[in-house]
N, C-alpha and C positions, 0 to 999 in steps of 0.2 A: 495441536489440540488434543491429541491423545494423550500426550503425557500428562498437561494440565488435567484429561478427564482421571486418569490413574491416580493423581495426585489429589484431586475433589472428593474422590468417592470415600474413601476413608473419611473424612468429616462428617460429609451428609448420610451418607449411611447407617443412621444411626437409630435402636430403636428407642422409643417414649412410650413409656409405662411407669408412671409413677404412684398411682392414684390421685383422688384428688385433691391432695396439699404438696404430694408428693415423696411419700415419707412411706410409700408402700403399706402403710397400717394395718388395712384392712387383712394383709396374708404372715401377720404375726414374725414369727424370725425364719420363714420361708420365702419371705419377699425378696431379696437378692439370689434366692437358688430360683425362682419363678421367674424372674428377667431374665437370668443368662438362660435359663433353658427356655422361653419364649424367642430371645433375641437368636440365637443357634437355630431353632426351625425356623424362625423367616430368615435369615442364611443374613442377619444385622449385624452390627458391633455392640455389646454391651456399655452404655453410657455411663461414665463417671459418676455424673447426677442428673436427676431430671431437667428437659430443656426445655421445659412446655414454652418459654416465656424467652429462651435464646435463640431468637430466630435465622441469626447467623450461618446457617448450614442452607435451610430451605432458601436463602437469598441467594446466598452463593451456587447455587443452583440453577438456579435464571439466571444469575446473572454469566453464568457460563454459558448458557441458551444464545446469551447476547454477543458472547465474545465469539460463538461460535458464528452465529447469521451475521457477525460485520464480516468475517472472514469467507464467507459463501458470498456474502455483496462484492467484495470487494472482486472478487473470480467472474461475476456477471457483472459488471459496470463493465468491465474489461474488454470480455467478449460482448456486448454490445457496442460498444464503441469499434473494435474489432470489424464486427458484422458491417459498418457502415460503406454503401458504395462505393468510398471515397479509396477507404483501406483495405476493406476486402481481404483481409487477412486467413479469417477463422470463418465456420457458418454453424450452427447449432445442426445437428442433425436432423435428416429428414424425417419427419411423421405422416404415414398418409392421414389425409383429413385435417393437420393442424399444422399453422405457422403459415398459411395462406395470406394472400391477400384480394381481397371480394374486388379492387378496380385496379391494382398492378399485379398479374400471375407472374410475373417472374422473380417479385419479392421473397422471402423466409424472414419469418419474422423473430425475432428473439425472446420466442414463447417461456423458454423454460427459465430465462434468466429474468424475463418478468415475475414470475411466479417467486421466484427466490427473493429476488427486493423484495415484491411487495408485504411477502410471510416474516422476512427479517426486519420489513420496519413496524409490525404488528408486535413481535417480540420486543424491540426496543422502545415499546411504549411502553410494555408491560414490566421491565426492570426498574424504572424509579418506583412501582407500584410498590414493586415486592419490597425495596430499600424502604421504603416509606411507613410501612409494615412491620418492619421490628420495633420500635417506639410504641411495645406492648406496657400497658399501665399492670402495675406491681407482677403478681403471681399467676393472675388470668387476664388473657387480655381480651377488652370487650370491643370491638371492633375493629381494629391492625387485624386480628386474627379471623376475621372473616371479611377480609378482604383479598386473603391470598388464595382461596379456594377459585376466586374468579381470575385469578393469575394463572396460576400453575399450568392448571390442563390445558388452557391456550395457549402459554408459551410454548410447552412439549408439543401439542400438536403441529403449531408455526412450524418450531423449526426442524421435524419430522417432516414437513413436507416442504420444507427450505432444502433438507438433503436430499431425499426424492429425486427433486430435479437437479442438483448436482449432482447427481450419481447419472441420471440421463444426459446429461451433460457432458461430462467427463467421460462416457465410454461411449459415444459417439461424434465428440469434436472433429470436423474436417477442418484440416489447416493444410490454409494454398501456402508448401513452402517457395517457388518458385515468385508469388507476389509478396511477399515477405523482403526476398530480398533486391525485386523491384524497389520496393519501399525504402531498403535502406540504401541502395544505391543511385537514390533519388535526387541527391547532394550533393555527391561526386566528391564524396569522401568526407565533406566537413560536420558529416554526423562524430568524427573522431576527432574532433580539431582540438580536442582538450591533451591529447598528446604531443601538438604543433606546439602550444599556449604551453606547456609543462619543458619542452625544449627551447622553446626562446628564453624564459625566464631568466637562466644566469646571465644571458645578454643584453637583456631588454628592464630588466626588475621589473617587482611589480608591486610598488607602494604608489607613492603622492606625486605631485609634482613638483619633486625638489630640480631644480636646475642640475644637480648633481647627480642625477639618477636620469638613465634612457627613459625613453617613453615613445608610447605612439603618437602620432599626430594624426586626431579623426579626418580621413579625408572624403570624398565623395562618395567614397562608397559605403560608405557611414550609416546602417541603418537600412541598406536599399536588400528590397526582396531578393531572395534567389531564383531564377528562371533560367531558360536552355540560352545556352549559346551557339554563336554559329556551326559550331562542330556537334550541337546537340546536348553537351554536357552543360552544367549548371554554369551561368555566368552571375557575376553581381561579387559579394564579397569577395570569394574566393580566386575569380577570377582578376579582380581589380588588385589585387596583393600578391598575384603569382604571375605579372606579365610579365619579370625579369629575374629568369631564374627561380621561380617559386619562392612561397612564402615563407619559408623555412630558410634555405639556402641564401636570402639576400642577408639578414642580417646577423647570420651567421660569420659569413665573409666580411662584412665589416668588420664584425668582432676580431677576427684575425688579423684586418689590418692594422687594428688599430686598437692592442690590448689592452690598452689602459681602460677603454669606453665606460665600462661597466664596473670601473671602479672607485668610489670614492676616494678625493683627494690624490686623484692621479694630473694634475695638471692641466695643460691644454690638450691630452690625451682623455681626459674625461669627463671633453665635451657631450651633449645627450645627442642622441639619434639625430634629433631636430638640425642640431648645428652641423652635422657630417654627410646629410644624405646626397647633395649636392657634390662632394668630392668624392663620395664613397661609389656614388652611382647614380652619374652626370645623364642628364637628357630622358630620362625615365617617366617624367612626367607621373610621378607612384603617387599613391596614397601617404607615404611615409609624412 
């Protein structure tokens, strides 16, 4: 966001001083040394030409307001979902007197991340306003242009106190890393399975169901939740695909028995999964 605000402010930065047709008339052949020495004490950039009527700068202004307060939402949807006693991950910091709850005390409420949505969806009303606002008629506009006055100072205000509580926010976050990684070791490992799935691939492919290509066959455990097994750890998918030898390591070893598998146009040697699990690995009673 910084760099976009470095990158904005040279455009909007801009002073207006044209007079009223915009041809400076009124200050004779001193009217371009009266701008730049106006625009230089309000510390502006000296414009081109008059932009009473290009409102392109003032837009993109809010509409930077906007880009900024989705990116503050986005940091509290987070840690509010975060905060839930479910995950219990993060807590907003303590305030005395605020984030209470009047019939649970041992609640914290996600006071400061309310405050940020609700001032960034205040500012994201007010950017079609401002868009809507350039479609100024010819040289003066008689209404776009007094429409943005009731934009502007409420946007800056929003999200002025959109950052506020990000900045309360952000220097006081407590994060339980200890239940963090409860959370991820809640799975017993199959939060990584996309590296399992990226390792079978050259053995298993993974297109359609050509008879000439491996494939899974969905079996019971197809779809069924994860919960503890008798040892405590997650049983259900993971368990149902790793009772012989892991899920990884069974059709691996096939692979090696039987190199052709995985190849098209390899003969009776490239038969699919389907047709070898029974020779490959008899009595398993698997998923395969």
């Amino acid at each position: 966001m910084l760099e976009r605000l470095d990158q904005l402010r040279p455009r909007v930065e801009k002073l207006q001083f044209g007079g009223a047709a915009g041809t400076l008339a009124s200050l004779g052949d001193q009217g371009l040394a009266v701008q730049d020495a106006l625009a230089k004490e309000l510390g502006l950039a000296s414009p081109d030409i008059p932009w009473h009527v290009a409102r392109d700068g003032i837009a993109e202004a809010v509409g930077f307001l906007g880009l900024l307060c989705g990116a503050l939402s986005k940091i509290a949807t987070d840690v509010i979902l975060m905060m839930q006693t479910e995950v219990a991950e993060v807590a907003e910091p303590h305030q005395e007197g605020r984030g209470g709850s009047s019939t649970m005390p041992q609640k914290r409420n996600p006071i400061s991340c309310e405050y940020i949505i609700a001032q960034s969806r205040g500012v994201h009303a007010l950017v079609p306003q401002m868009l809507a606002a350039m479609a100024q008629d010819q040289e003066r506009g008689t209404g776009p242009w007094q429409t943005e006055p009731l934009a502007v100072g409420q946007a800056f205000l929003l999200a002025h106190g959109a950052l506020a509580q990000a900045r309360v926010l952000a220097e006081g976050l407590t994060v339980d890393v200890a239940r963090m990684q409860r959370n991820l070791d809640s799975t017993g490992g199959l939060i990584v399975a996309e590296q399992v799935m990226m390792g079978l691939a050259p053995a298993l492919g993974r297109g359609g169901p050509s008879r000439r290509q491996p494939r899974l066959r969905p079996g019971p455990a197809a779809g069924r939740a994860v919960g503890p097994g008798p040892d405590g750890r997650p049983a259900g998918l993971g368990t149902s695909l790793g009772r012989r030898g892991g899920a990884a390591d069974r059709p691996f070893r096939l692979s090696r028995q039987h190199p052709g598998l995985h190849r098209p146009g390899a003969g009776a040697a490239g038969l699919t999964l389907d047709d070898r699990r029974d020779a490959a690995d008899p009595g398993t009673g698997s998923a395969w």
